[in-house]
C-alpha positions in Angstrom: 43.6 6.9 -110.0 41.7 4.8 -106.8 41.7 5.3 -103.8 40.2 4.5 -100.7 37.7 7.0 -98.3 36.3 6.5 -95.4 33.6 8.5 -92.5 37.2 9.2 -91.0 38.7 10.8 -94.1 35.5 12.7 -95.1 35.1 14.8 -91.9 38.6 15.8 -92.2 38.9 17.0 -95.7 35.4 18.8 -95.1 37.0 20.7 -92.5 40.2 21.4 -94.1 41.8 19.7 -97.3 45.2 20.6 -95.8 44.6 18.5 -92.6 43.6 16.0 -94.6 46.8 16.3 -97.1 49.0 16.2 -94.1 47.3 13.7 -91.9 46.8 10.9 -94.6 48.8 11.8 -97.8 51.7 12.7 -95.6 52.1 11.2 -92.9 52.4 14.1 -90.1 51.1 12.7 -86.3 50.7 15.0 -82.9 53.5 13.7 -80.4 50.6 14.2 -78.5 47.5 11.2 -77.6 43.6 13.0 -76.8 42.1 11.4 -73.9 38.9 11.1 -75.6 40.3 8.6 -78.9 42.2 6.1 -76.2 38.9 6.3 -73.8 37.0 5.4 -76.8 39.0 2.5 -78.0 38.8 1.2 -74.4 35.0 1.8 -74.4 34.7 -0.2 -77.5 36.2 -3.2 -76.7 34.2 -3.3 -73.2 30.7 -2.5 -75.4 31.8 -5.4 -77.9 32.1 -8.0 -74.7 28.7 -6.3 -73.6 26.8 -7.0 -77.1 28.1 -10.9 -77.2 25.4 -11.8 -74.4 22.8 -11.2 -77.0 24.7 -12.7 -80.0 23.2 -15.8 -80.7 26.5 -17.4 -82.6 29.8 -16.9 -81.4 33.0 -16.5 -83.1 36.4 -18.7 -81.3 37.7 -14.8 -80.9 34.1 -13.7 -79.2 34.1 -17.0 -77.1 37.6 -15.5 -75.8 36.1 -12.0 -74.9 33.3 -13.4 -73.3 35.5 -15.1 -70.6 36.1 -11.5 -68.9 33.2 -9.1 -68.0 32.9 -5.6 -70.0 34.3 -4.0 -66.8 37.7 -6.2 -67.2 38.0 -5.4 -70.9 37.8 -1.7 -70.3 40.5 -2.1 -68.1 42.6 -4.1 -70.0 43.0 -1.6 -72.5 42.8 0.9 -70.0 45.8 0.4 -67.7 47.9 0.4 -71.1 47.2 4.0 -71.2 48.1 4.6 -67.5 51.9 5.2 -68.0 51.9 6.9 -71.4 54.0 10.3 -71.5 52.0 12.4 -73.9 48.3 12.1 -73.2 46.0 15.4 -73.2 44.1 15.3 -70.6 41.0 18.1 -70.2 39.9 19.6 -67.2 36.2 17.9 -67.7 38.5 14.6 -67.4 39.2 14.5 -63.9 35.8 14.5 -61.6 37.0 14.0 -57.8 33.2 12.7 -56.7 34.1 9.5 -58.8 37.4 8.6 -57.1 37.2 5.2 -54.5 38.9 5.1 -51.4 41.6 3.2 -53.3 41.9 6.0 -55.6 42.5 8.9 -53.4 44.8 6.4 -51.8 46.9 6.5 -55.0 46.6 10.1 -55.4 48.3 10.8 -51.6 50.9 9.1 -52.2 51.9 10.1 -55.4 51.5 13.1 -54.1 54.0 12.9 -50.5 56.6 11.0 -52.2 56.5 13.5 -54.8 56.7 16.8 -52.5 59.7 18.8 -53.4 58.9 18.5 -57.5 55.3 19.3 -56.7 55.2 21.8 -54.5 59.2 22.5 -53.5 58.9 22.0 -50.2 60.2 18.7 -48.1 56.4 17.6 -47.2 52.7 18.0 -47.0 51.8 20.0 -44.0 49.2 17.8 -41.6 45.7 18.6 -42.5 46.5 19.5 -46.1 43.5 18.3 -48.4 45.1 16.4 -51.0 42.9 16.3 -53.3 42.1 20.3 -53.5 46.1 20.0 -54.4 44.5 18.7 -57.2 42.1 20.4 -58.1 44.5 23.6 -57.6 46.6 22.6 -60.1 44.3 22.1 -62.6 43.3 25.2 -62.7 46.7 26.5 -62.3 47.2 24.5 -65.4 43.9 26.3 -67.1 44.9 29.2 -66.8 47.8 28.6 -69.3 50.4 28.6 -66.9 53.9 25.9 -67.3 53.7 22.7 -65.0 56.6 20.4 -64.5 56.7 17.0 -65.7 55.5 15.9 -62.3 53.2 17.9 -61.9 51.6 16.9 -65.3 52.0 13.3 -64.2 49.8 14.0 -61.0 47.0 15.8 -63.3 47.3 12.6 -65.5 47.0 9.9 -62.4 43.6 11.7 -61.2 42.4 11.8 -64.8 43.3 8.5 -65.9 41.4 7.4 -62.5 38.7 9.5 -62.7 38.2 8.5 -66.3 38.3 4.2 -65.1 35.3 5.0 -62.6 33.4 7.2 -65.4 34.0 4.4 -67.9 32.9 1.8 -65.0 29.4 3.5 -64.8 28.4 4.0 -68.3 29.3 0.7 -68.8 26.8 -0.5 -66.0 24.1 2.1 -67.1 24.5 0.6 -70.6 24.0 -3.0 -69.6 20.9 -1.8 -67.0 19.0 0.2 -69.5 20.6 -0.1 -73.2 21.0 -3.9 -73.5 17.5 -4.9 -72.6 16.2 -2.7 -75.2 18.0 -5.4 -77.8 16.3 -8.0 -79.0 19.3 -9.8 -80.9 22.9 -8.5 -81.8 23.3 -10.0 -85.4 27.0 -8.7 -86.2 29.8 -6.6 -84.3 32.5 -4.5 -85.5 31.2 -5.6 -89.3 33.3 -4.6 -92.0 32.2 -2.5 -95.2 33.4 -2.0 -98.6 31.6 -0.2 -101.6 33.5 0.4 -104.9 32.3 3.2 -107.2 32.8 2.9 -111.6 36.5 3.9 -111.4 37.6 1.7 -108.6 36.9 4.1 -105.5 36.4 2.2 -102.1 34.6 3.7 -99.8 34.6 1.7 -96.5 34.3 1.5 -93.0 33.5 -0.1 -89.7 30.0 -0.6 -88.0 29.8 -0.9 -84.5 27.0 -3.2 -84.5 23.7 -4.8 -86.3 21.2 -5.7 -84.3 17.1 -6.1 -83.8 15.7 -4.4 -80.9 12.5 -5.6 -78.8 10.1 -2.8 -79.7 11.1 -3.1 -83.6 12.6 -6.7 -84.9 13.8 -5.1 -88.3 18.0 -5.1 -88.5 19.3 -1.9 -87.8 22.8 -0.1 -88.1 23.5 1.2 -84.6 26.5 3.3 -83.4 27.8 3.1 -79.7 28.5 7.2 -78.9 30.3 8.3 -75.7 29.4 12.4 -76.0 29.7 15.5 -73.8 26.0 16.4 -74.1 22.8 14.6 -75.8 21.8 13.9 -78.9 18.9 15.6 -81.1 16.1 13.6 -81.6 16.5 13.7 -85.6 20.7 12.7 -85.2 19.9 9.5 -86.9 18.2 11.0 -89.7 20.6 13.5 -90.5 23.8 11.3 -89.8 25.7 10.6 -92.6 27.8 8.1 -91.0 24.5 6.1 -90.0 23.3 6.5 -93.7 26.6 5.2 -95.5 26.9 2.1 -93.6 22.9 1.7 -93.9 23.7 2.0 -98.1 26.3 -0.6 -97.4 24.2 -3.2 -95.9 20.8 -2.5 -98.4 19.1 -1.6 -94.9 16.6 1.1 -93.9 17.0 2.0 -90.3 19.8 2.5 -88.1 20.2 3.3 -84.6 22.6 5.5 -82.2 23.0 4.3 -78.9 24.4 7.5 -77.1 26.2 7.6 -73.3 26.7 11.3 -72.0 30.2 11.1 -70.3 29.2 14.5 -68.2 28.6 12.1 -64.7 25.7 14.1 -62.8 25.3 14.7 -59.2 21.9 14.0 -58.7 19.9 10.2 -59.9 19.9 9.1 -62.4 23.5 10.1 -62.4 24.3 8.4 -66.1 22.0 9.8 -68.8 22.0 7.4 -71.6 19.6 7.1 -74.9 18.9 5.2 -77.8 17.7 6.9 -80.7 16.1 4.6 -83.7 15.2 5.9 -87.4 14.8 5.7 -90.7 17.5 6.4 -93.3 15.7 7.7 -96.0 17.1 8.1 -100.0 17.5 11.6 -100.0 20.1 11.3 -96.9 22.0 8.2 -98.9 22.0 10.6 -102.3 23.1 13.8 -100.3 26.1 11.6 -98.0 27.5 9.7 -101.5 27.5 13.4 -102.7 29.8 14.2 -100.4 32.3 11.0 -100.8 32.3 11.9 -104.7 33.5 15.7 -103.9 35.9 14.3 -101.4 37.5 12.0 -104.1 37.4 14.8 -106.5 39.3 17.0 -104.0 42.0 14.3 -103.2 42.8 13.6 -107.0 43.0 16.9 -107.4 45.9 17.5 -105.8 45.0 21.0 -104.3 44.9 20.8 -100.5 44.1 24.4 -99.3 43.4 25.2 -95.9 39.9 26.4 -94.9 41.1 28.6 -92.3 40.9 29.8 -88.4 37.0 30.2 -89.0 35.9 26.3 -89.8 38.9 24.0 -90.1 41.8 25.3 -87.5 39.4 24.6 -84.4 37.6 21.5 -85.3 35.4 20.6 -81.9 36.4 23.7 -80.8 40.5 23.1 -80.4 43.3 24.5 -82.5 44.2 22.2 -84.9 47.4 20.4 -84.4 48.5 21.2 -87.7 48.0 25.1 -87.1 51.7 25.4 -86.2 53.1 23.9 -89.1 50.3 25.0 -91.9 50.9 29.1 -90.5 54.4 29.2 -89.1 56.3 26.1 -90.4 57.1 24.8 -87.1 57.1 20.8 -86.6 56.6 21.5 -82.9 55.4 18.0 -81.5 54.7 16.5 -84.5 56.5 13.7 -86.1 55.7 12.3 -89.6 54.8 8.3 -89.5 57.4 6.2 -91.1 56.0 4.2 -93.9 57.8 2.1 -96.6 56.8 3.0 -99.8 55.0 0.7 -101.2 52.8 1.5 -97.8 52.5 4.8 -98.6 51.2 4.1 -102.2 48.8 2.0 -101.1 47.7 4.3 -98.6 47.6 7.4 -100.8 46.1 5.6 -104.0 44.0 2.9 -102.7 46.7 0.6 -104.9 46.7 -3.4 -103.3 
């Protein structure tokens, strides 16, 4: 039977066949939204505005999204996420050398008309730093310890305006040292489909094609937003890069990394860009992998890899763990799908 794979689908069933049984096949979703996937799809959008000044031919839809800046379509996306209950929000989130004037505004008073749940007293004694509330409750949080829904809802407002300036200076380090290394954007947010003998699609979405100045050949490139830089040979090794370079009959590809760790010293934003050559051997090896992943999903055993590799991908406990060990639905829910939906999700039917 067909079905459809993508980058997505691979990494999870290499780290555990049971996430992936549960995520895709069934359905289950954290009540919970990471910080990092809704700062990324805000990113996206504002990179995509970027990219249109060197895109030669526009679409009616890019002629749109060129009418506000990247900063503007960050935020559009970003102000959405402002009010949402459920977002995680790490400590490395919330940085308070990034906050304006009009931030910390926001901050004190959320914080003295929100005295009694904070801190259960009637008001902030004069001279109180604010912002060292903060920063206190963080690390209350840290160290494992229950917070009230106010208090999460404080943690959240410095986050989410924290994260607005950090997103605010990668996007002007990007267009001050990133862009001008592009000669011509050919494509955005391109579409790809291959289809194997039995009907297979593997697809996917690349972030961009374009030429740079120093080499006019087309390459794949992938925007990253990461916690720490990437090795010189990422490119090389990346399957990701190498499957949409397959896709495309092209040879080189390109990651175009911002660090999102904001430093304290110039140059404050470290970003890179990374250019080379996919080679055959990669391509052979990365279709490898989407052939065992297909074998795995159509043979219906979904074991888990356990606590070692797949219950802390990135590091985290998996937001499965509760369910997979103890058979507790604890904040998840399972996404309501007709059933046609869910075949054609599952089989990779039309």
């Amino acid at each position: 039977m067909s079905i459809k794979m993508s980058y997505s689908k691979l990494t999870k069933i290499e780290y555990c066949p049971r996430l992936y049984e549960l995520y895709y096949l069934k359905g289950f979703r954290s009540l919970f939204e990471e910080s990092p996937l809704l700062f990324g799809s805000a990113m996206d959008l504002a990179l995509n505005r970027l990219l249109l000044e060197k895109k030669k031919e526009l679409t009616e839809e890019e002629k749109v999204l060129l009418q506000k800046d990247e900063y503007a379509s960050f935020d559009n996306i970003w102000f959405a996420v402002k009010d949402k209950p459920m977002v995680v929000y790490s400590k490395k989130d919330y940085d308070a050398s990034l906050l304006s004037y009009e931030d910390v505004g926001e901050i004190d008073a959320f914080i003295k008309a929100n005295c009694k749940a904070l801190f259960d007293q009637e008001e902030v004694e004069v001279g109180t730093d604010l912002l060292a509330c903060v920063d206190s409750m963080i690390e209350f949080k840290s160290a494992k310890n229950e917070l009230n829904d106010t208090q999460h809802k404080l943690i959240a407002l410095a986050s989410w305006l924290s994260m607005r300036s950090k997103a605010h200076m990668l996007l002007s380090a990007y267009r001050e040292q990133i862009l001008p290394t592009i000669d011509e954007v050919l494509e955005i947010q391109r579409k790809i489909e291959m289809t194997d003998e039995e009907g297979n699609i593997i697809e996917g979405y690349i972030d961009f094609i374009a030429s740079f100045v120093e080499d006019k050949s087309p390459h794949i490139v992938d925007n990253k937003t990461s916690s720490k830089a990437y090795k010189d040979d990422s490119v090389r090794t990346s399957d990701q890069l190498s499957l949409y370079a397959t896709a495309m009959g092209l040879d080189k590809a390109a990651y175009a990394v911002m660090e999102k760790e904001i430093r304290k010293k110039d140059p404050r934003v470290r970003v890179n860009v990374i250019r080379d050559n996919i080679s055959n051997e990669l391509i052979t090896t990365t279709l490898d992998k989407f052939n065992n992943a297909i074998y795995t999903h159509n043979s219906g055993e979904f074991p888990t890899s356990g606590i070692e590799k797949g219950c802390r991908p990135f590091g985290k406990l998996c937001e499965m763990y509760s369910y997979c060990h103890k058979g507790s639905m604890d904040y998840l829910t399972i996404k309501e799908r007709k059933d046609e939906t869910r075949r054609s999700e599952e089989t990779g039917a039309n």
